[in-house]
Structure formats: C-alpha cells, structure tokens
LOZAZA-612623 format. One record per residue (C-alpha): residue in one letter; y, x, z; residue number from 0. Coordinates in steps of 0.2 Angstrom, whole numbers, plus 5000, padded with zeros to 4 digits. Each point is the difference from the previous one (the first is absolute). Layout:
BEGIN
(node A (Y X Z) NUM)
...
//
This chain:
BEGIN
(node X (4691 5498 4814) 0)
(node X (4985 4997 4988) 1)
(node X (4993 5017 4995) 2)
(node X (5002 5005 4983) 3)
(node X (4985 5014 4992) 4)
(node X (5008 5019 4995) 5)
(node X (4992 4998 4983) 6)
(node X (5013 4984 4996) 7)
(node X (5014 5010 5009) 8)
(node X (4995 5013 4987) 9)
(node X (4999 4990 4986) 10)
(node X (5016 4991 5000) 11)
(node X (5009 5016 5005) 12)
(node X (4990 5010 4987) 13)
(node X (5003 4985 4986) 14)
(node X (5019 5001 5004) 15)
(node X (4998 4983 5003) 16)
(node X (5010 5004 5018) 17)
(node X (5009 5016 5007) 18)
(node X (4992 5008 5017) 19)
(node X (5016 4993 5009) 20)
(node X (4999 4983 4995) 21)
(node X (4982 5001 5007) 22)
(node X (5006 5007 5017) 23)
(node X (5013 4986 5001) 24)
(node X (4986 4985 4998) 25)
(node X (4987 5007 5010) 26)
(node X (5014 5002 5014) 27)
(node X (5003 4979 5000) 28)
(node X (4988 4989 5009) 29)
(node X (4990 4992 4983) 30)
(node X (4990 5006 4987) 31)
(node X (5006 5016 4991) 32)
(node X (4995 4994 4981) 33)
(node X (5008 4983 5004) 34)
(node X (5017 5005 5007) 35)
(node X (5000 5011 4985) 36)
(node X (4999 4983 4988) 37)
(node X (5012 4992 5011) 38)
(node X (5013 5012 4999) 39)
(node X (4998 5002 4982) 40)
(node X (4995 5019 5002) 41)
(node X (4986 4995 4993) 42)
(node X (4992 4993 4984) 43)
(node X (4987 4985 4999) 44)
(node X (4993 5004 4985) 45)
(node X (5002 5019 4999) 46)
(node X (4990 4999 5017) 47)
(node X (4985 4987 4994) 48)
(node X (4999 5012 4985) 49)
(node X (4999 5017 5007) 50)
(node X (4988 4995 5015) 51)
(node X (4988 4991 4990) 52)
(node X (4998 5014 4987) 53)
(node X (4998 5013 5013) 54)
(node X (4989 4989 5008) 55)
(node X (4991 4997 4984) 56)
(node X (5000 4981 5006) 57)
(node X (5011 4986 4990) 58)
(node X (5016 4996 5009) 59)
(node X (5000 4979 5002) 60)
(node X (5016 4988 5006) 61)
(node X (4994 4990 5014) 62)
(node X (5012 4986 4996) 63)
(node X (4996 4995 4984) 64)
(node X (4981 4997 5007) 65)
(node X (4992 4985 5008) 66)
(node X (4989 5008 5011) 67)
(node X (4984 4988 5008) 68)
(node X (5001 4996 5019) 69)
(node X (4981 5003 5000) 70)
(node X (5003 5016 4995) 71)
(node X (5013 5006 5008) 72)
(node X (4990 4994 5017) 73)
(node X (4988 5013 4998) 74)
(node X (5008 5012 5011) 75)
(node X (5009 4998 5013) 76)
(node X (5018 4997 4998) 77)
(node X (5004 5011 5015) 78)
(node X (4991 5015 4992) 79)
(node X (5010 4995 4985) 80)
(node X (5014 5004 5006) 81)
(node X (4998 5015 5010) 82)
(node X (4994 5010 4987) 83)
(node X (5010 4992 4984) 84)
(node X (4988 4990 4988) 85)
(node X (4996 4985 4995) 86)
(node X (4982 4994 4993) 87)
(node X (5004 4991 4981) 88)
(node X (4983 4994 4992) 89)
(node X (4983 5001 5003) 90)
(node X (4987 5003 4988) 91)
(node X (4983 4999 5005) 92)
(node X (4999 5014 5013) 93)
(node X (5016 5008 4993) 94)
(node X (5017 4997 5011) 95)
(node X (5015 5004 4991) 96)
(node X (5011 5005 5011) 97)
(node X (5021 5005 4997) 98)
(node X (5002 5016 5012) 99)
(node X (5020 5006 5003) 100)
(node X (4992 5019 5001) 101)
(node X (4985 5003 4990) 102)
(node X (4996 5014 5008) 103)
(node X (4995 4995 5015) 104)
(node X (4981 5003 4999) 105)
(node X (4995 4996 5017) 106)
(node X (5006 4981 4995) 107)
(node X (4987 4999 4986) 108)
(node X (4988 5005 5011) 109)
(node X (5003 4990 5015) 110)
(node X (5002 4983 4988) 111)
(node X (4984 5005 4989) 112)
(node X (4991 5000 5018) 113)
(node X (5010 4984 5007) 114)
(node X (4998 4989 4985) 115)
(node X (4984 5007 4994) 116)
(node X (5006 5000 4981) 117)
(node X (5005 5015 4990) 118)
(node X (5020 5003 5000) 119)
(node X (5009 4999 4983) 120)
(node X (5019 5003 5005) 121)
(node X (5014 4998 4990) 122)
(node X (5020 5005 5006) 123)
(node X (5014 4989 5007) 124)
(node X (5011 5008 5011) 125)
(node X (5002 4993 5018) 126)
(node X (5016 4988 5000) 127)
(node X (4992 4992 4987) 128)
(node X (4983 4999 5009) 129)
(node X (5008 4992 5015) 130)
(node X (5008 4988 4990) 131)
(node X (4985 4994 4990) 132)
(node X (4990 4999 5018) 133)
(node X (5015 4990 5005) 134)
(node X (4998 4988 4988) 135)
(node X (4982 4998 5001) 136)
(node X (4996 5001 5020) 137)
(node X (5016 4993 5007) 138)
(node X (5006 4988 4987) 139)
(node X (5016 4997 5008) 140)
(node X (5012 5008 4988) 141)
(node X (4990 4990 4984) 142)
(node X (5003 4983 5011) 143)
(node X (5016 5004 5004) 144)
(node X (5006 5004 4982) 145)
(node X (4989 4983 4992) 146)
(node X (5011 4992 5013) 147)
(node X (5015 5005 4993) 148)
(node X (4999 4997 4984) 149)
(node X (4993 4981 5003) 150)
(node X (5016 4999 5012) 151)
(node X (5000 4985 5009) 152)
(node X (4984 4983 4999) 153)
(node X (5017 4989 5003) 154)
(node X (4998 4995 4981) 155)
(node X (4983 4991 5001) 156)
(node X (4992 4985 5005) 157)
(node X (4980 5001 5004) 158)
(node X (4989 4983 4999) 159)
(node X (4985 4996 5004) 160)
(node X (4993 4982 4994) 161)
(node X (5013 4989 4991) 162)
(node X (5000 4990 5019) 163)
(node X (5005 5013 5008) 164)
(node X (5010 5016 4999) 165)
(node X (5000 5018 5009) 166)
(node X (5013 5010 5002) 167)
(node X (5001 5018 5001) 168)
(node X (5003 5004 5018) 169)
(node X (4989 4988 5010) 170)
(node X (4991 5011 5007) 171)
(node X (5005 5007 5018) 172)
(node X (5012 5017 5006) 173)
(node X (4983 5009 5002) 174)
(node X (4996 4998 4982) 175)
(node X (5017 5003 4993) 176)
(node X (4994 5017 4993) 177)
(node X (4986 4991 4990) 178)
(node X (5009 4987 4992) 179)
(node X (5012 5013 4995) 180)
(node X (4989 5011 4992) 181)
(node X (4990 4984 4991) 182)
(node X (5018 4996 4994) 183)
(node X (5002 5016 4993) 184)
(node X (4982 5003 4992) 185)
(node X (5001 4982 4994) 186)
(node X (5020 5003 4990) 187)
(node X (4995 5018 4995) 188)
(node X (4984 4994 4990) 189)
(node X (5012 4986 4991) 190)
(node X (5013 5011 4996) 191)
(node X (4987 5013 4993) 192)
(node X (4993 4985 4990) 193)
(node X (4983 5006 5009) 194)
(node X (4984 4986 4997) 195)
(node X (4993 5005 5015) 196)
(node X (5001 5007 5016) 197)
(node X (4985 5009 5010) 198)
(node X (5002 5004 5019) 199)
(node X (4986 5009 5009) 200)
(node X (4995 5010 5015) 201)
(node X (4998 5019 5002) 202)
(node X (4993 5008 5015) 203)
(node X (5018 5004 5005) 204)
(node X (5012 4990 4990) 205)
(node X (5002 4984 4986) 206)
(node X (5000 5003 4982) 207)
(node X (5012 4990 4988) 208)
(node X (4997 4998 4983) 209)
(node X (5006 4992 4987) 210)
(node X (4993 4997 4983) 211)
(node X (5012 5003 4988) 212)
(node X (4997 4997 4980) 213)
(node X (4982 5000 5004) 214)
(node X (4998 5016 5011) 215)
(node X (5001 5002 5020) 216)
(node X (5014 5010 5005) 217)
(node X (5002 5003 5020) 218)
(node X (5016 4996 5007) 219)
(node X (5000 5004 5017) 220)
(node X (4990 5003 5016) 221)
(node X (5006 4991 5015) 222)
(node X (4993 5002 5018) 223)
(node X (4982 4991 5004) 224)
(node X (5006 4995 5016) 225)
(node X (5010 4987 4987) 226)
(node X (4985 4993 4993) 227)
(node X (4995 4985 5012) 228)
(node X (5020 4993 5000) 229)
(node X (4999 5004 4982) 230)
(node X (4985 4989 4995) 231)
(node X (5001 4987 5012) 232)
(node X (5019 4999 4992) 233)
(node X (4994 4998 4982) 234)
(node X (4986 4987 5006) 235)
(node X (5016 4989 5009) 236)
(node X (5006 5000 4982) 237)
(node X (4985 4994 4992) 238)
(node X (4995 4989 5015) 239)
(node X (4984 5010 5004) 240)
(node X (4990 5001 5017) 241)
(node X (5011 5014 5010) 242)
(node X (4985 5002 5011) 243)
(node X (4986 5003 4987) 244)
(node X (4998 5016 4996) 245)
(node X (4983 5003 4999) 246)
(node X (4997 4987 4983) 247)
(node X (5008 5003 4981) 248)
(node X (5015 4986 4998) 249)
(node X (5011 4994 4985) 250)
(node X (5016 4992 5000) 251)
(node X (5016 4997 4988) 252)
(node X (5019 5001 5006) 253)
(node X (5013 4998 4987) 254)
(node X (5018 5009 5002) 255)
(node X (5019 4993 4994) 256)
(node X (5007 5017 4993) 257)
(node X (5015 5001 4990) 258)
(node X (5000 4984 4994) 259)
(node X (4982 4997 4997) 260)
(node X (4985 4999 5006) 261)
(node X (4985 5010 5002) 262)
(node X (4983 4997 5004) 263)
(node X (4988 5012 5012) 264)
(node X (4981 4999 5001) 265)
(node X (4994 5011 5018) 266)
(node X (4982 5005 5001) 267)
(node X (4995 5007 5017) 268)
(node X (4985 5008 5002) 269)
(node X (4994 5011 5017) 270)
(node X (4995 5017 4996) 271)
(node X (4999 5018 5009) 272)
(node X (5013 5003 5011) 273)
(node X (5008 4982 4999) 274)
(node X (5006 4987 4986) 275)
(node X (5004 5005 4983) 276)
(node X (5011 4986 4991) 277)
(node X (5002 4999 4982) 278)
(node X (5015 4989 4994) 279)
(node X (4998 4993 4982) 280)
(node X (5021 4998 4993) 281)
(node X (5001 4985 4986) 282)
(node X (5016 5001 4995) 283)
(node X (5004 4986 4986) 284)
(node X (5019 5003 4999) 285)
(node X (4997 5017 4995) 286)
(node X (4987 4994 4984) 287)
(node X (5004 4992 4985) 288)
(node X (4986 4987 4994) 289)
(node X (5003 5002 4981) 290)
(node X (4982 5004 4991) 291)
(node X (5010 5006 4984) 292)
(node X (5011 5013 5011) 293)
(node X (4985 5007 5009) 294)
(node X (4998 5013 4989) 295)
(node X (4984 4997 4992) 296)
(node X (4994 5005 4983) 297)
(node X (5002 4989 4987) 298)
(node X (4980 4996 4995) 299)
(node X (4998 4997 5020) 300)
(node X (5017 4990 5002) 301)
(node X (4991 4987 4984) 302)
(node X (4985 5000 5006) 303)
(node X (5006 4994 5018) 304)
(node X (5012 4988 4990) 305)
(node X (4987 4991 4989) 306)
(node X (4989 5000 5016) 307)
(node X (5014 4990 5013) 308)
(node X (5003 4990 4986) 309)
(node X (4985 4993 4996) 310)
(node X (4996 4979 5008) 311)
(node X (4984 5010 5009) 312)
(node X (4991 5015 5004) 313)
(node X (5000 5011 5013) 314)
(node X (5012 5017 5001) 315)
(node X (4991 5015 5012) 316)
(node X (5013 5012 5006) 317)
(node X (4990 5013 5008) 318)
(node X (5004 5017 5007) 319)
(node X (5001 5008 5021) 320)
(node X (5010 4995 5012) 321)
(node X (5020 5003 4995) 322)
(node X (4998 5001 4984) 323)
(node X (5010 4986 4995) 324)
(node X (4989 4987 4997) 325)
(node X (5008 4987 5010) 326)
(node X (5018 5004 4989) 327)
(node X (4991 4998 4984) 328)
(node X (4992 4983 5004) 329)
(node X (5016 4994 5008) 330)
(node X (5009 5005 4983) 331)
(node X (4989 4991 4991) 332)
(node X (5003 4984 5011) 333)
(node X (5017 5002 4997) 334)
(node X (4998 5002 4981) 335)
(node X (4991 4984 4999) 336)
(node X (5008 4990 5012) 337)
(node X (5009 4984 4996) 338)
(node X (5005 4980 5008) 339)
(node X (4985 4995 4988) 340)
(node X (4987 5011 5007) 341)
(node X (4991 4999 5016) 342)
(node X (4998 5017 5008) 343)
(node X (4991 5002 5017) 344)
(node X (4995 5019 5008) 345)
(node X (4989 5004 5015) 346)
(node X (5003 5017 5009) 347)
(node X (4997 5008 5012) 348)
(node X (5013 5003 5008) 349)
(node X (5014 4991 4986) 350)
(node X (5009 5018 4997) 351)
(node X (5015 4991 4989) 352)
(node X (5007 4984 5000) 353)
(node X (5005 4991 4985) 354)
(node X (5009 4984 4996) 355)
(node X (4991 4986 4992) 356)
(node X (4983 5010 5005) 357)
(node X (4988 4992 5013) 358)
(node X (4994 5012 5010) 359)
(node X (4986 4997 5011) 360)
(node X (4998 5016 5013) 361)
(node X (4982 5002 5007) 362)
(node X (4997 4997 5017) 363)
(node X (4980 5004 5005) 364)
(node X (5004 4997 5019) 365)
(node X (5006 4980 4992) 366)
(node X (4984 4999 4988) 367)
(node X (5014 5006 4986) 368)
(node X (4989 5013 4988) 369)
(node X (5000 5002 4984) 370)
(node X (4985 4992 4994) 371)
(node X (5004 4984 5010) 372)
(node X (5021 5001 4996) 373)
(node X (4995 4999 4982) 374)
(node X (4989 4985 5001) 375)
(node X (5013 4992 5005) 376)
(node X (5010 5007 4986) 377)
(node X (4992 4992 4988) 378)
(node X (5001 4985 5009) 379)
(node X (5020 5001 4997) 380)
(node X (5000 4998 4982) 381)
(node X (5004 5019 4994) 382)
(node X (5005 5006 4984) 383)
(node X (4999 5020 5004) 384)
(node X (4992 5007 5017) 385)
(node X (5003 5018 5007) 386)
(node X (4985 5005 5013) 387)
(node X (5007 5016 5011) 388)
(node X (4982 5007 4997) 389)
(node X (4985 4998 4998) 390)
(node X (4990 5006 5014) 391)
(node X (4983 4992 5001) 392)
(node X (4987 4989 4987) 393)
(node X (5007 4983 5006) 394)
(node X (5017 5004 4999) 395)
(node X (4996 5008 4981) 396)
(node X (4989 4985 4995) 397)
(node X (5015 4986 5004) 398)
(node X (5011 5008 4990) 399)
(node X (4990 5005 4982) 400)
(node X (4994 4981 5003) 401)
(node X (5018 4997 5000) 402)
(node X (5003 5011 4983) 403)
(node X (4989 4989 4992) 404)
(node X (5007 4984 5005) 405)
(node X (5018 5001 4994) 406)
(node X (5009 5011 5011) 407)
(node X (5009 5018 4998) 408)
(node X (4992 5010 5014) 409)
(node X (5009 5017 5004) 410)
(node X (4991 5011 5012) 411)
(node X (4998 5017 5007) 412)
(node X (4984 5011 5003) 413)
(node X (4997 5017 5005) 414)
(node X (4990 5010 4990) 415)
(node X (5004 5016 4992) 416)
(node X (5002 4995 4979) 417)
(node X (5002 4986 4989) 418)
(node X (4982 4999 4996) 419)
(node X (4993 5004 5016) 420)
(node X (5005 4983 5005) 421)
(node X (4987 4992 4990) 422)
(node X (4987 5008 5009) 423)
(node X (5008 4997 5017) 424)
(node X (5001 4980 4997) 425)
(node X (4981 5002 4994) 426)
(node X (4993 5009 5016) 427)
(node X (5010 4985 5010) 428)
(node X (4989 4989 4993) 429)
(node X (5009 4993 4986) 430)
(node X (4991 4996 4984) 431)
(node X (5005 5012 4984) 432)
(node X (5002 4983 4990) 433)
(node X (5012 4992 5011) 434)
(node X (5009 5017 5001) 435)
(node X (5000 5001 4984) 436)
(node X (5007 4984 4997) 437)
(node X (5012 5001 5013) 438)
(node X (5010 5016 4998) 439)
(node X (5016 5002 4989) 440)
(node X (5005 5016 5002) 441)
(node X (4996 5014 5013) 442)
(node X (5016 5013 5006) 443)
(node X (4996 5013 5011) 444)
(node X (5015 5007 5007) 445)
(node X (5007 5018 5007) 446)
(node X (5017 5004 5007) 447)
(node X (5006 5018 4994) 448)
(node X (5016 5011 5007) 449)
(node X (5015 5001 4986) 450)
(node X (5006 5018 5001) 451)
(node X (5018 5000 5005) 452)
(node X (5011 5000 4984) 453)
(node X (5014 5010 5008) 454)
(node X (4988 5017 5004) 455)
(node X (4983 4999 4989) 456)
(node X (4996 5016 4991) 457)
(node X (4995 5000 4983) 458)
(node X (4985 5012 5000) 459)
(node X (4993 5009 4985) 460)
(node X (4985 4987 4992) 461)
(node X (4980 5007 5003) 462)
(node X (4988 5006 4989) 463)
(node X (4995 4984 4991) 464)
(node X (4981 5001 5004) 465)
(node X (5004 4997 5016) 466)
(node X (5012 4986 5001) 467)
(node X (4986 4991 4987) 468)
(node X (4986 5002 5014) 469)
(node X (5014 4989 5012) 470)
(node X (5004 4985 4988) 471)
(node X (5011 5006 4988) 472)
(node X (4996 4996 4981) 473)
(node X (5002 5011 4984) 474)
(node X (5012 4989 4992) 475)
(node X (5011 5001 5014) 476)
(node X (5009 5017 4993) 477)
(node X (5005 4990 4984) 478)
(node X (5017 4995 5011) 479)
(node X (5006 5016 5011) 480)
(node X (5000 4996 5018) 481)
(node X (5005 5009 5015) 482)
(node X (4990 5002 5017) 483)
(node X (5009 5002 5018) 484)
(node X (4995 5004 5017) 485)
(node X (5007 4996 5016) 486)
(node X (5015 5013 5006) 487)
(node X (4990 5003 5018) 488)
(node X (5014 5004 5010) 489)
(node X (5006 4984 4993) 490)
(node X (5020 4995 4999) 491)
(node X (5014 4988 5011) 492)
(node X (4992 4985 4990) 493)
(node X (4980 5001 5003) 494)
(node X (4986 5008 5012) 495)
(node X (4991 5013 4993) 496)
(node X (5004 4998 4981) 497)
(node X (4998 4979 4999) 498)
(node X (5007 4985 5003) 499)
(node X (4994 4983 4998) 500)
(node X (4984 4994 4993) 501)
(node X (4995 4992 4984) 502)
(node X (4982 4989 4995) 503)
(node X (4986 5006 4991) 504)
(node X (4991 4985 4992) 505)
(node X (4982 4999 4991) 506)
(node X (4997 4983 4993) 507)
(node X (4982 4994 4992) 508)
(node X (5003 4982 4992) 509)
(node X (4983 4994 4998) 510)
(node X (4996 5000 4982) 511)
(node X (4984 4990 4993) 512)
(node X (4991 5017 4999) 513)
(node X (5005 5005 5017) 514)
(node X (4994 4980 5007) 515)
(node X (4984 5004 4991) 516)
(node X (4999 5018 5008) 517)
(node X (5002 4990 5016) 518)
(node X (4985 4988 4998) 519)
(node X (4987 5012 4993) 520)
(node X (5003 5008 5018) 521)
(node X (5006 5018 4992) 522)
(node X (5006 5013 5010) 523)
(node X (5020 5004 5004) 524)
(node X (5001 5015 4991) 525)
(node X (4994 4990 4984) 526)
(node X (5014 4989 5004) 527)
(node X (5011 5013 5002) 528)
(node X (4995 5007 4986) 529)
(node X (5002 4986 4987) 530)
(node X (5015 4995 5008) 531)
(node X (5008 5017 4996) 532)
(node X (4992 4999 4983) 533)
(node X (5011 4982 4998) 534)
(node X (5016 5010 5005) 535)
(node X (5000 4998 5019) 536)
(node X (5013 5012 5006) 537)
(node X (4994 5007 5020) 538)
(node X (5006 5006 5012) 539)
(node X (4999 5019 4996) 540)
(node X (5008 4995 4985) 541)
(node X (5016 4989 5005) 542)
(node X (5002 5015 5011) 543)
(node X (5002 5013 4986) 544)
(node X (5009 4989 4991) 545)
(node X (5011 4999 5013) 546)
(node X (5001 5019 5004) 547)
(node X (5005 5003 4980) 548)
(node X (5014 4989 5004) 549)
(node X (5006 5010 5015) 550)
(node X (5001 4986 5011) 551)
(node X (4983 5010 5009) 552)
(node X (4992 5017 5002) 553)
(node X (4982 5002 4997) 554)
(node X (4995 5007 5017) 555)
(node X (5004 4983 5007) 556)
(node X (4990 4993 4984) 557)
(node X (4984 5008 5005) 558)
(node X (5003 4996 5018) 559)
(node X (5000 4980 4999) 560)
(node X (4988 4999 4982) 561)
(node X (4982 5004 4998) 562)
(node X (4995 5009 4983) 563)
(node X (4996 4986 4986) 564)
//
C-alpha cells in the first residue's frame, strides 16, 4: 500500500471531506487510500483539488486537460516518479514544475532540487491522476490503443506509390505487423482530425506524435521507441525511400484512396538525436474548395486580386511562410481564369493538386527537371498564363519577370514576411528595380488565422480604446457597434480549445505609378509601405481586426500571426 502523509489524513478528515471510518476502510485495501476513496465515490474530485491546493497554498491543476512535453517529463526518472507520486510538467529555465499528489512531502523537493539541479515549483494532482498522465506519456500504450479504436480498421484504403505501381497496406512482414498498424492508425487519425501535418520524433525513452491542427502542434500520443526503426522504414516503403539509409535527410510522396478520394502525402526524413524524426505534409484537395470569391477575403483585397488575374500580363506574387495558404490562393486564381481558350501550364514542386485542362509539369532535380529549366521550356509551349511553385533563386526569378514582360500571366509564390518586403527581396536577388517595377501587378502576402468556434466563443467586455488603437484599430471604427469574443478555453464537443477552422488574412499592394517610381529611385520598404497605406492598402494587422470586429476571430490570435503596422 502507497503511504499516505498524517497531514492529508487530517485534512480530509478535518475538511469533512471523509469520516474516520471511511479512511480505515481504504487504507485497509491493497491501492492507494485517496484513490479508492475517488473510486468508490466516498470522495470528491473537486472538493479534494480545492482543499489541498489552498491548504497547500499551491494551485490545484487537472493533469488531463494538459499536454505535457516528453522532454520534460524525461527529467527524472519515471521510476522515482512513481514511487513517490509526481509528475514533472514544464520547465522554465532552471524552474521544474512539477504536480505532486502530497504537497507535503518536503524531503521530495529537496531530493528533486538536488537531482535535477533546478529550483522546485510544485503544483497539486492527486496520485490516480499522476499515474495516468505518466501512463500516457512514458508507456504510450493506452493512447495507441485508443487512436486505434477510433480509426477501426485500414480495410477501407488503398496506398499508391508511382502511378506504375501500387502498395498496399500490409506488405510488410509478421515482424512488422505492429508498425504498419500503428502507421495506419497515425495516418487515419490525422485525416479524420483534418490535421495538415504530422510530426514523429525521438525521446530518450519514447516517440512523440504530433499533429498540427488549425495551425498549432498538439501531441497525440507517445508510442514505445523500440517502434521507431519498423516505423520509419514502414513510412519510407510508402514513399519508396532507401530503407537502409538512415544516416542522410530523404524526401518522398505517397498518395492514399480514402473514402472515396484521394489524398496526397509528402514524407521528409531527417536523422536526428536519438533516431529519425519524420515530418508528413497532408494535401488534401477533396476537402478544399478552389473558389477565390468564397475564400473569404476582403472586398478591396478580393478586387485587387481580380483586376490582377485578369489582366493579358504581369506578374501576381503571393507571398507569406510555409502553410499559409499560398499554394490555395494561386490555385484559386488558376481556376478563376481558366478556360478551353487559354493555355495554362504550372511548374511545382511536388504538383500538390491536380486539375483538369491544367498542364502540370512536376519538378524532378534527380531528371534535370528544376524550375528555371522547366519554365524555359514553358515558354517554349506557347502559354497564355504560367504558375511557378516558387521562386527560389535569381535564375529562376529572372525567367519568369522576363516572361511578365513578354505576354504571359505569371502567378507565383515567395516567402518573405509583407507585401512590400518582396520588393526588396527580388532586389537583393539581383533583379533590377526597373524590370521589378515593370514587371509586378500586384503583391499579396498572406496569413492563415484560427476562427473561434461559433458554438462556445464568449463575448468579452471591449478594452480601454487607447489600447486597442496602439494594436490596429482605427477611431472610426466605434461609429458602428461591434462586439469582441475570445476563445471558451475549455473549449466545447465541436472545437479544441475554443476554435475551429481557419480562415485567410490577406494584404495586397497593386503597384500604382507612384509605388513603380518608389521602386526605381531605390527607396526603402517602409517608404513603400508607407505610401501604400497612405493609397488605402489594407495589412495584415488590419484585415485581422477587421475580422476580429466581425466575430469570426479574437484578437489574441491577431497579434499572434500580424506584426504591428
């Protein structure tokens, strides 16, 4: 029997939180007094976190609505965890939080603050909960298990690799049977959580599986290392990678026949500490609608992107970071301008959705297929509009302004962080201001934010105005009443954590005469900038606020994905 400390015996005694006999009758089983008490409902959950944690003068927290790091949790010993009922939860520089089930026992603050060599914040969780949550993280089974479950059974998919040949989902051996099991599980359970991503990585004792979710990592589960090698080497089969390499980064695609359609996978491979971490890029195309007037954007961006696409020449510049929806704007605007009488040819890398009456041309750098030399031979094809995936070095930058100037629609992406910092960044490449100038049409840099969930936001009561000013918002906006709303944090049956979905933030710079002389006298971005917000250019910090007045955002995730103005 787990030892219990006098001072919680009378506490809870003393609190009336339990009688004296209903004590004697727990500590006489085999488990652990506070959790037989919980179990047989002698006890309550709440009355207990409460009560210990303000006698304590620590706050009470619930292990299960955490997601606690692996890393973390690996800086002590999970044996010691055990034994003495705690569980480390964040680490802050040389402060280890840490959930204690008896925040009394003194000696353990000592011993850890001498183990881990960082001072000891604790907080309360009683002990069936601390075994759970070390459950989870450590062990992992229980999490697999239930992911398992809830995907059911991989009998309803079809994996391929090239077009010439297929793969199926059990081709690997007995042996590995728990592998492809478990790949089959991770793979289903990020589709039906409509997750863009999924990240698998080594701890010291166990794998980490996250997936990214409306923009934000959230962990999933924690399977057994010793699953790691069947693991990889059954992800690199499905993108027809090297098995035996693991000492060098590889890249591969797969696609997958789910439910009637098909999904695309891009696997990137890279060795690290402790083994191969795999990152898995999920492009979906049945589950996105290619409409550029239902994406949501505002009505001055959504014009400015029509009289752009629609013009016979030019060049449109989509820019913005990884997953941010470039790729789904510049698709939309294929599909708005696309037609029997137009020529339209794209060259990717890899070609993330297939069109009909597209040509796609994928880029292939093992063939001699890159994007500088795929577009030559582009324009040797007679095209009327070009889509270049993006722009990644000077040649590749030179042949397509070269080809704005010559009669063709070019539609590209770059990264950079605004509209008018693109400017600068095809300058330093070596491009020259006039033909920059010439060239562009418009620029659109581009943000995904998180829509609160409509079925649990909470109205809040509106800041001082000073300070919403200093963040983007304008004095004519109290002329029409609005209403601000913040996540519910808790979240409801319909979200995670108070949102659901995600919705684009677009800044577009249309290239004015004064902004093309701006370009050619060589001034500065924030002169651009400047004038261009001075012509009526709305930004990123501002489409967001606009969006938050509406409701369909809150401003913490404003000022988390836009810089100030």
């Amino acid at each position: 029997m787990v030892t219990v400390s006098s001072k919680v015996k009378a506490l809870l005694i003393g609190e009336g939180l339990i009688s004296e006999n209903e004590w004697s009758r727990a500590c006489a089983g085999d488990g652990e007094p506070i959790q037989t008490l919980l179990e047989g409902g002698d006890l309550n959950e709440h009355a207990l976190m409460e009560v210990m944690g303000r006698a304590a003068g620590i706050p009470p927290v619930d292990l299960r609505r955490l997601e606690l790091d692996t890393a973390v949790v690996d800086t002590v010993a999970p044996e010691l965890c055990r034994e003495r009922g705690f569980i480390p939860v964040a680490k802050t520089g040389d402060v280890l939080t840490i959930a204690v089930s008896d925040p009394f026992d003194v000696l353990l603050f000592d011993d850890l603050k001498r183990v881990t060599h960082c001072h000891i914040r604790p907080v309360f969780s009683h002990r069936s909960m601390v075994n759970s949550a070390l459950k989870r993280v450590l062990s992992g089974g229980t999490t697999v298990d239930e992911l398992m479950e809830k995907v059911g059974e991989s009998g309803d998919i079809e994996v391929k690799g090239d077009e010439a040949e297929d793969i199926e989902m059990a081709d690997l051996d007995g042996a590995d049977a728990p592998a492809v099991k478990l790949a089959n599980a991770i793979i289903l359970g990020a589709l039906r959580d409509k997750a863009s991503d999924i990240h698998i990585e080594p701890g010291e004792r166990s794998l980490r599986v996250r997936y990214r979710i409306d923009g934000r990592l959230r962990q999933i589960m924690t399977p057994p290392k010793s699953l790691l090698p069947a693991l990889s080497s059954r992800l690199k089969i499905l993108a027809q990678l090297d098995i035996a390499e693991r000492n060098a980064p590889q890249d591969g695609k797969f696609r997958i026949k789910y439910q009637g359609r098909t999904v695309d996978f891009r696997i990137s491979v890279l060795p690290v500490v402790g083994g191969e971490k795999s990152v898995i890029r999920i492009l979906d195309s049945g589950s996105i609608s290619l409409d550029l007037q239902k994406m949501g954007f505002e009505d001055q961006s959504y014009q400015d992107v029509q009289d752009a696409i629609h013009a016979p020449y030019g060049m449109v510049l989509v820019t913005g970071p990884t997953g941010s929806g470039k790729s789904t704007t510049l698709y939309s605007c294929v599909a708005a301008v696309a037609h029997p009488e137009v020529n339209v040819t794209t060259v990717e890398d890899p070609v993330e959705y297939r069109m009909d009456g597209i040509n796609q041309v994928p880029v292939n750098p093992k063939r001699g297929t890159t994007f500088a030399g795929a577009l030559r031979s582009i324009l040797r094809q007679d095209p009327d509009i070009v889509l270049v995936g993006e722009i990644r070095d000077k040649e590749t930058a030179d042949i397509a302004i070269k080809a704005a100037l010559t009669g063709h629609l070019v539609l590209t992406t770059l990264h950079t962080n605004d509209a008018a910092a693109t400017i600068t960044r095809l300058i330093d490449m070596g491009i020259d201001p006039f033909m920059v100038s010439s060239s562009i049409l418009v620029i659109c840099a581009q943000r995904l934010g998180r829509r609160l969930c409509p079925s649990c936001k909470v109205a809040i009561e509106e800041p001082p105005r000073e300070e919403l000013l200093k963040i983007g918002f304008e004095k004519g906006d109290w002329e029409t009443p609005f209403q601000l709303f913040e996540p519910n944090a808790d979240g409801c049956a319909r979200c995670s954590g108070g949102y659901k979905g995600r919705f684009p933030i677009l800044e577009t710079l249309p290239m004015t005469q004064r902004i093309r002389r701006m370009v050619v006298e060589g001034r500065p971005k924030d002169d651009i900038k400047a004038q261009a917000i001075s012509d009526g250019m709305l930004t990123l910090r501002r489409v967001g606020v606009l969006n938050a007045m509406r409701g369909v955002t809150s401003v913490q995730e404003i000022l988390r994905i836009t810089q100030e103005n």
